[in-house]
N, C-alpha and C positions, 0 to 999 in steps of 0.2 A: 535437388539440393537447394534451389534459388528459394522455394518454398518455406523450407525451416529454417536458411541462415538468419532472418530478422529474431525468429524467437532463438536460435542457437548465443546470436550475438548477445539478447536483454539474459537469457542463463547464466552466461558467462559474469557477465554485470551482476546480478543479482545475488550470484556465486561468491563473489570478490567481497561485494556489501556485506553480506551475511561472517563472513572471515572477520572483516573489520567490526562488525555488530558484537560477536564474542570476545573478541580485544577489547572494546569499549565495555562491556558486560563484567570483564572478569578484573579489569582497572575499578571499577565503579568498587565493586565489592571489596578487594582489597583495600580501596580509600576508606569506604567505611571503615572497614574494621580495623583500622590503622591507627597509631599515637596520634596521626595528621587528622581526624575523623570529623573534629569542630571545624576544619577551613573546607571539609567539603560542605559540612550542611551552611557554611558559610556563606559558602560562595555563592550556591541556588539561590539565597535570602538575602544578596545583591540588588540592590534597588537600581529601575534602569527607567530612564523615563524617555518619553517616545514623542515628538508631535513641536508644535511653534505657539507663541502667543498664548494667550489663553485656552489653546486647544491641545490637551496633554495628558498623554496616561500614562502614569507611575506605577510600574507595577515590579515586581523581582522578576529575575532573569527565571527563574522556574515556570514562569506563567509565559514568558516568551518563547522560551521552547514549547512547554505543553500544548501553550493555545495560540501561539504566533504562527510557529516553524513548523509547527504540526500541522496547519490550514493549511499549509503548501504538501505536505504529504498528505494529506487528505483529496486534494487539488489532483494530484498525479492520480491518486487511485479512483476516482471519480474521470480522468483522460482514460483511463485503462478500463475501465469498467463499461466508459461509450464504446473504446474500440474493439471490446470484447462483442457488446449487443449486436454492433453495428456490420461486423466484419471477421469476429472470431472465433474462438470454440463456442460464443453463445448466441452468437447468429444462426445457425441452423438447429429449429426443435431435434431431430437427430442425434446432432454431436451434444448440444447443449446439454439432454436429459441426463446422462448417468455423472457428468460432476454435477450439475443443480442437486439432485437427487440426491449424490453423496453427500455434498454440504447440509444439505437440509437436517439430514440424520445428524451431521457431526455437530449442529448446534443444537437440536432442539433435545436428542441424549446429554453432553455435559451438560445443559441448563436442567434436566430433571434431576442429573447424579448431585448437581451439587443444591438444587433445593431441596431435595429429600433429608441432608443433614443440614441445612440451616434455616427451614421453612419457620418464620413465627420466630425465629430469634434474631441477634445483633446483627446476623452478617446476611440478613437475606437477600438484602439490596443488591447483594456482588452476583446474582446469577447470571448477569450475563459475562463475565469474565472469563469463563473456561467454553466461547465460543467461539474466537476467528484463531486462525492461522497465520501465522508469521511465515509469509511468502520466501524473504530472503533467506531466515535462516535454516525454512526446510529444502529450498532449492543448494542454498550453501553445504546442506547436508549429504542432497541425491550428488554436486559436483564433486563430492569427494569420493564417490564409488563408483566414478570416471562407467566405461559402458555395461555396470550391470544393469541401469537403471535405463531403460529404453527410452525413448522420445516420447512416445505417447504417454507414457507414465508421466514422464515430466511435463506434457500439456496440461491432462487430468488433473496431475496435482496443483498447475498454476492456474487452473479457470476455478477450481474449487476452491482455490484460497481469494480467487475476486470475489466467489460466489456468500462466501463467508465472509468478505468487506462492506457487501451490500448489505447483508444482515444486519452487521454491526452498527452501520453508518445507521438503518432504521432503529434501534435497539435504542442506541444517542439520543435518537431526536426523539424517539417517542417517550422511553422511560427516562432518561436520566438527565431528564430539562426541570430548570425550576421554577416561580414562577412566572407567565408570558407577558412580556406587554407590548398590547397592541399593534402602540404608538410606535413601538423601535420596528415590530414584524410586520407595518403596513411599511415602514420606508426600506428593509429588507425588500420587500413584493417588486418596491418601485425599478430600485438597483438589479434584478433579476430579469425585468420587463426593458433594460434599459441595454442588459448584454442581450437578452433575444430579439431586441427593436437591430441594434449593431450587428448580427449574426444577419439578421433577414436583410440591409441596406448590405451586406459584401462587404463589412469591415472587415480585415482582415491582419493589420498589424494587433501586434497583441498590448502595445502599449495602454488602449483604449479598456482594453479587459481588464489590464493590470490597476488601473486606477476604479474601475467600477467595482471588483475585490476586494479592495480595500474597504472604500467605502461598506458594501456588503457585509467582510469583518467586523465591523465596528458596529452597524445594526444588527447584525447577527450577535455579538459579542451582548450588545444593550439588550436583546429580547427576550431572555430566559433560556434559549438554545444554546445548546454547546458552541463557540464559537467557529471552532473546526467543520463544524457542518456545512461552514459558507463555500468552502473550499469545494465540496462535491456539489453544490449545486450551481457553482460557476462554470465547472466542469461541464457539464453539462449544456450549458449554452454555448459553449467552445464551436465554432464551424468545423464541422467533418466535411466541408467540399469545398472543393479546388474552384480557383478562381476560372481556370480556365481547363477545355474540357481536353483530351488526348488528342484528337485529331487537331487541334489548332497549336497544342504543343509540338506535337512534329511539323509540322508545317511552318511553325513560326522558327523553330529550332534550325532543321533545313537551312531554311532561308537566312538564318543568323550565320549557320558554319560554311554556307557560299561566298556570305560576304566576306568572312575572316579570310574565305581561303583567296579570295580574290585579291585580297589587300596585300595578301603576304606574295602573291605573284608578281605583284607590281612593284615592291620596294621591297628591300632586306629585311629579314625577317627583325625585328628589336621591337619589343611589344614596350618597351618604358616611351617609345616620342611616336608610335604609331596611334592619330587620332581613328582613327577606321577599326582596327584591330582592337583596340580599348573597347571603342563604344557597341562591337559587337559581342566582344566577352559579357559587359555588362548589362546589354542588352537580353542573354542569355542567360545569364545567372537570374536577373528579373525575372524572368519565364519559368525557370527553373521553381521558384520561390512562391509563385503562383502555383505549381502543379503540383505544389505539397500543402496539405489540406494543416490551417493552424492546431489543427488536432495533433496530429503526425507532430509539428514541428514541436509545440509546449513538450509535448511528452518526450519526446527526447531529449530536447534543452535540459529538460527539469529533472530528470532522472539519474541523471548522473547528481546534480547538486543534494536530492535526499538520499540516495543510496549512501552516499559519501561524506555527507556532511551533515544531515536532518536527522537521521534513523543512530547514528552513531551519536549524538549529542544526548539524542532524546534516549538513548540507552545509558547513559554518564548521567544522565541527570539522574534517573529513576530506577536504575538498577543498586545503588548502593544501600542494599540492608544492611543495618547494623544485625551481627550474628553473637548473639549474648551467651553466655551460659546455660539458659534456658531454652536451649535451641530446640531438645527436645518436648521442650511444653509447648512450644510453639505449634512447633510437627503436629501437634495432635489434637489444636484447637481445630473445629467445626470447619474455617471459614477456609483454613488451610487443606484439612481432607478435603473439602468440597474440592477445591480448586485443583488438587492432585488428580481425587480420583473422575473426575469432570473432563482434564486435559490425556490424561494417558489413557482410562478405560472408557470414558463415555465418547472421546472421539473416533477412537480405535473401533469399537462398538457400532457406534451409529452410522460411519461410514463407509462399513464391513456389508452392515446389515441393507441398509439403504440401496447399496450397488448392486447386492444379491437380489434384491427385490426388483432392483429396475430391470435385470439381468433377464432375471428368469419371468418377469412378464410381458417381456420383449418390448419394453420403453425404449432401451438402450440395451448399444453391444459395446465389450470389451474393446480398448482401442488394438490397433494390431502388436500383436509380439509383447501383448500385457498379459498375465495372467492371473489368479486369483494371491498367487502368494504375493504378486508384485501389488495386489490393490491390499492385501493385509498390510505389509512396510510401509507405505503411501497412506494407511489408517493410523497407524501410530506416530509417522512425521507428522501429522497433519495437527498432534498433541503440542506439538512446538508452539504455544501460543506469542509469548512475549512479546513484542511492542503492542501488538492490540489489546490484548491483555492487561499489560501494565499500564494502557492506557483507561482501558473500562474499569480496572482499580481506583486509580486517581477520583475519577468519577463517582464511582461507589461509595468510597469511603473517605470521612476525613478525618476521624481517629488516627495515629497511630498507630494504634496496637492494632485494630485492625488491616491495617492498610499492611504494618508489617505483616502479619499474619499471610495476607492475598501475596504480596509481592514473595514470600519465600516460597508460596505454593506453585507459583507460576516459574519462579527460577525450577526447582526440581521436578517439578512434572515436565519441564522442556527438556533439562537435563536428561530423563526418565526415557521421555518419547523420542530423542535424537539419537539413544545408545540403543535402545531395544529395534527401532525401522532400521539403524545402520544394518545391525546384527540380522537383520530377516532379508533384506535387500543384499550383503554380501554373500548372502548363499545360492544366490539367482547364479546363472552362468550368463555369459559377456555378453553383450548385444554390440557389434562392432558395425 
C-alpha cells in the first residue's frame, strides 16, 4: 500500500480538479450564452499591464492566463514528465512500452481523421488539436466509477496522458511557432545554461529558478516560440537529487532526536523557551528539506495551485462559446467534424490498436487486473481532450468562426468520449 498511496493521493487531487474544471466549463458557457455575454468577452479584453519603469508589458488578461498562468501548467507538466522518465511508469522500457505505444496511436490516428477532412483547406492548421488528453478530467471521470476502474488502469491512463503532453509540448514548438529571432532564442539558451550551471553548483532553493523563468518567459515569449514552452524546459533543469544522500539522513536524523530527547530529560518539557529543543527541531526539518529532491517539492507546491486555480481559470476564459442558432451549421463544418471525429474515434481507435499490437508482439503486457474491455473505456476517455485542446485551438486559429468551430468540437467530443468510457467502464465488475 506504501507504493501507490503517492499516486492514490495526486488521483484523488486530480479527481477534485477535474470536478472543479467542469463547473468552470459549464459557468463559461452559460456566460456566453447569456443577456451578461458582452461583460464576458469583456472581461478577457481587460488590459493588465505587468513590469516597472520603462520595462512593461500590457497585454489583456486573456494573454495572461493563455501564455502567463499556462507556463506554470506547463512547468508542472514538464516536473511530471522528469519524474515519470526518471522514476516512473517511463523509467522502465517494460512498464514504459504499452502507454508510449498507446499514446502514439492516440495522436498520430486523430491527427490523420481530422486532416483527411480538412487537408488543403481553412482549418488544416488545427491538426493537432484532437491529440492530448486532458489528465484531470479523464482521471475525474475513472474517480467517479469509484473501484471498477483498477489501479493499473488508472496508471496506464495517467503515463499516457504525460505521454501525449510530450507530443504536444513538441507539436508547440515545432509547428505552431512563428517567426524566430535569433537574438531573443540566443538569450533563451543563455537563461537555460544559467538553471543547468545552478543545478550542477547544488542550488537548491527554488527562488533562484523562479527568477531565471521569468527571465526565460520573456525571451521565450520574444523568440517566435510559444511562450508556455519555457515552462517545460525549466522543468527540466529542476534538480531531481537530494542534497544529502540516506545514510547521512539517518545518521544526522538519529543524532538530532537524541539530542531533543536529551533536552527534554533535563528540563520540563515546553518547547516555546526550550533553546536545545527548538534548535534541534529546526535543525531536522533542514535535513528533512534536503532529503527532498526540489523536483518532488515544486511539483507538489505547484500542483495544487493549477489544479485549483490555473486549469479552472484557463477553462473560464476559453470555454465560453457563444451557441447561436446556427448550431447546427456549425456541427457540420469540416474543422468541427475533424475535431469530433479525431477526439472520440481516432483516439479510441489508435489506442485500441496500438496496445493490441504492443500486446500481441510481446513489447508489452496488460497491467494486472486490466483487461481488454478496461483498455477499450481508457480509449475513449482518453477522447477527453479539452484544456490541451482548447489550448492547440487558440494556437491554430485566430478567426473566430473558426476557433468557434475547434472550440464546439472539442466541448462534444469530450462530452461524447466521457459518457460513452463511463458507460463501457461501468459494466466492468468491482476491483476492491
Amino acid at each position: 500500500m506504501r507504493l501507490v498511496r503517492p499516486f492514490q493521493e495526486f488521483f484523488a487531487r486530480e479527481s477534485s480538479g477535474g470536478i472543479l474544471l467542469l463547473v468552470c466549463t459549464v459557468v463559461a458557457l452559460l456566460w456566453a450564452n447569456s443577456p451578461w455575454a458582452h461583460h464576458y468577452a469583456a472581461l478577457w479584453h481587460t488590459p493588465l499591464t505587468v513590469g516597472f519603469g520603462s520595462h512593461q508589458l500590457n497585454k489583456e488578461l486573456h494573454f495572461w492566463v493563455n501564455d502567463a498562468l499556462m507556463a506554470v501548467f506547463f512547468f508542472v507538466v514538464g516536473l511530471e514528465i522528469k519524474r515519470e522518465l526518471l522514476v516512473g511508469e517511463l523509467a522502465s522500457p517494460r512498464q514504459a512500452a504499452l502507454p508510449i505505444l498507446a499514446a502514439l496511436g492516440g495522436v498520430l490516428v486523430p491527427a490523420l481523421f481530422y486532416s483527411t477532412l480538412n487537408a488543403g483547406g481553412p482549418g488544416a492548421r488545427g491538426w493537432g488539436i484532437p491529440m492530448a488528453t486532458d489528465i484531470a478530467f479523464a482521471i475525474g471521470v475513472m474517480a467517479l466509477l469509484g473501484p471498477r476502474v483498477p489501479i493499473g488502469l488508472k496508471v496506464f491512463l495517467t503515463a499516457l496522458a504525460i505521454v501525449d503532453d510530450i507530443a504536444a509540448v513538441l507539436v508547440i514548438a515545432v509547428f505552431y511557432t512563428s517567426g524566430l529571432s535569433w537574438s531573443a532564442l540566443a538569450a533563451a539558451a543563455l537563461c537555460l545554461l544559467l538553471a543547468f550551471g545552478a543545478n550542477r553548483l547544488g542550488v537548491r532553493h527554488p527562488l533562484p529558478y523562479a527568477l531565471i523563468g521569468v527571465l526565460l518567459w520573456i525571451t521565450v515569449l520574444q523568440s517566435g516560440i510559444h511562450s508556455t514552452i519555457a515552462g517545460v524546459l525549466l522543468a527540466l533543469m529542476i534538480p531531481s537529487r537530494t542534497a544529502i544522500n540516506q545514510a547521512q539522513f539517518l545518521q544526522h536524523g538519529r543524532a538530532l532526536l537524541d539530542h531533543f530527547q536529551k533536552a527534554a530529560e533535563t528540563e520540563p518539557f515546553h518547547i516555546l523557551n526550550d533553546v536545545e529543543q527548538q534548535t534541534a527541531i529546526e535543525a531536522l526539518e533542514d535535513a528533512c528539506e534536503k532529503m527532498q529532491p526540489p523536483l518532488h517539492r515544486l511539483e507538489h507546491g505547484l500542483h495544487p495551485w493549477v489544479t485549483f486555480v490555473i486549469m479552472p481559470l484557463f477553462a473560464l476564459a476559453n470555454a465560453g462559446v457563444a451557441i447561436s442558432g446556427e448550431f447546427a451549421t456549425i456541427l457540420a463544418q469540416p474543422i468541427t467534424l475533424g475535431v469530433i471525429l479525431g477526439l472520440v474515434l481516432g483516439k479510441t481507435i489508435g489506442v485500441m490498436l496500438a496496445s493490441w499490437l504492443a500486446v500481441k508482439t510481446g513489447l508489452a503486457a496488460l497491467p494486472e487486473n486490466v483487461t481488454w474491455m478496461h483498455i477499450h473505456g481508457a480509449g475513449w476517455l482518453a477522447g477527453i481532450g479539452f484544456t490541451m485542446s482548447l489550448f492547440m485551438a487558440g494556437l491554430a486559429f485566430t478567426g473566430d468562426a473558426q476557433l468557434t468551430s475547434a472550440k464546439l468540437g472539442i466541448l462534444m467530443a469530450s462530452l461524447c468520449a466521457g459518457i460513452i468510457g463511463s458507460a463501457i467502464l461501468l459494466r466492468r465488475p468491482a476491483h476492491f
